[in-house]
N, C-alpha and C positions, 0 to 999 in steps of 0.2 A: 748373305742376301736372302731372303724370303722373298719365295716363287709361290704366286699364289693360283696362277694357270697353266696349263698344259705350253700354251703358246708365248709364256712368257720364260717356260721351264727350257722350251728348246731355242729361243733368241737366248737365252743363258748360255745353253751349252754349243750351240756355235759359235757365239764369241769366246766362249774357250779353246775352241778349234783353232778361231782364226787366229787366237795371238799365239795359242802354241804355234802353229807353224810358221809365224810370222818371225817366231824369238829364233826357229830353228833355222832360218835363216840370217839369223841374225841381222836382221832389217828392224830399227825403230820405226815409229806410225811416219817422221818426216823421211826417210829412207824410199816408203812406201807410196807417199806420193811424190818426192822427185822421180822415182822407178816409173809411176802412172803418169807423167809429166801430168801431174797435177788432177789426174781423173781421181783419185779418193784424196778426200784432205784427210789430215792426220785426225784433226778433230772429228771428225764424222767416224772414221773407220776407229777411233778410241770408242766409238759410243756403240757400235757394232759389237766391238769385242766385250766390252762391259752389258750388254743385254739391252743395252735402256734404246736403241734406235732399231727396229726391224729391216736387214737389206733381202733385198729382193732377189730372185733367181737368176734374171739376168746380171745383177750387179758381182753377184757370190760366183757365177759362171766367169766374169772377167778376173777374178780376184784371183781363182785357181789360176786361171791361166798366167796371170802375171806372176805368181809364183811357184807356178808348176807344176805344179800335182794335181792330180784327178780329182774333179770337183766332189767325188763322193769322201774324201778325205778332209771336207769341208763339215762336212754333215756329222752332227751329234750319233749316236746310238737310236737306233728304232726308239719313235716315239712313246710306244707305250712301254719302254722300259725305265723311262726319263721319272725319276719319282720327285714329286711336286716336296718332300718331304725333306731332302737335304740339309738345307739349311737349318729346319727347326728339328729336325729326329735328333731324339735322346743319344745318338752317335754322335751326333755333330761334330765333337769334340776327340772322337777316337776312345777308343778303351783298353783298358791292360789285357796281353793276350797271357794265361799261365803256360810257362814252356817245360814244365814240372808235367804238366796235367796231358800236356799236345806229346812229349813223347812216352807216354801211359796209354794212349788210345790207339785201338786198331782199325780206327773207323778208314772209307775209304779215302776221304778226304787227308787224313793225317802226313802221306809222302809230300803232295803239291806243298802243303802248310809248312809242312819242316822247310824245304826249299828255299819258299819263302821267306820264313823267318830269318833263316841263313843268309841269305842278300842282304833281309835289310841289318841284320847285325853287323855285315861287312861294313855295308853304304857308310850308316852310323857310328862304325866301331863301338858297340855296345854290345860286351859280350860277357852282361852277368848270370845269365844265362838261365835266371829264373823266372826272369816279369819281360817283357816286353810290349812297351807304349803302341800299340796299333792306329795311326794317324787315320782322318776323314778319306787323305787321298790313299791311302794305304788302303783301306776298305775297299774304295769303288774300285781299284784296280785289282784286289784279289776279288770282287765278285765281279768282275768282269771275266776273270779266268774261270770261274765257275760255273758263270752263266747264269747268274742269280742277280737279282740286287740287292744293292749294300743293305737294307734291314734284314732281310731276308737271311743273308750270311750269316749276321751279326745274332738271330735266332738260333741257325744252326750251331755257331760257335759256343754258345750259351748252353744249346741242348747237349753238345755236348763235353761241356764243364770247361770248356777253354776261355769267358771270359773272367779273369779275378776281378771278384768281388772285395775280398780284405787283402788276404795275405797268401804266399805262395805255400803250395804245399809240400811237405818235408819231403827231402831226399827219399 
């Protein structure tokens, strides 16, 4: 989806909020309003979670509350960390991380990264141990541990030699 305002960037990302915690309850959108006897319809709060309808503070204040968690667990990430770019950054798509090249470097970054890698080589079972596919959400969740955003990362990863361009480099 192409976000082309700040306030279209963060009804994006609280409706990613809300269906995540909606799924982690394992509640469907009709789950959600028999729960509300009917105070959110399914269709409405579908259209929440997808960006396209704006809910209000009071409405997102009942929402927590019906499913329990502290309304700031509602809430996207500080808005100006929300990058309007997501959907169209030359990321988009994820890039090859070289695992040849990440344990070659001493940088300070290098520990968290192997970590990382390491997970998702489990998650995936993908342990050839030279290239590793680095996904969209794979990004904004390691530069959320970093405290960066995802372009931002994905510069440093480049700066230094971690993203492959062709081919992995030799043993």
């Amino acid at each position: 989806m192409e976000v082309e305002t700040i306030d279209e960037a963060v009804g994006v990302a609280i409706g990613e909020r809300l269906r995540a915690i909606r799924r982690q309850k394992h509640w469907s959108l009709h789950d959600v309003e028999t729960q509300s006897e009917h105070e959110f319809k399914a269709s409405v709060l579908g259209a929440y979670e997808r960006g396209e309808r704006a809910i209000s503070v009071p409405r997102l204040l009942r929402l927590a509350e019906l499913y329990g968690v502290p309304a700031d667990q509602l809430l996207p990430e500080p808005a100006a960390t929300i990058s309007l770019a997501e959907g169209t950054s030359e990321l988009s798509g994820g890039f090859t991380l070289d695992l040849v090249a990440l344990q070659a470097i001493e940088a300070e970054e290098a520990a968290i990264l192997e970590r990382f890698v390491q997970a998702i080589q489990r998650q995936r079972q993908d342990f050839n141990g030279r290239m590793l596919t680095i996904r969209q959400t794979d990004l904004r969740l390691l530069a959320a541990v970093f405290g960066t955003s995802p372009d931002e990362l994905a510069s440093r990863l480049t700066e230094l030699g971690l993203r492959a361009t062709r081919t992995p480099r030799p043993v």
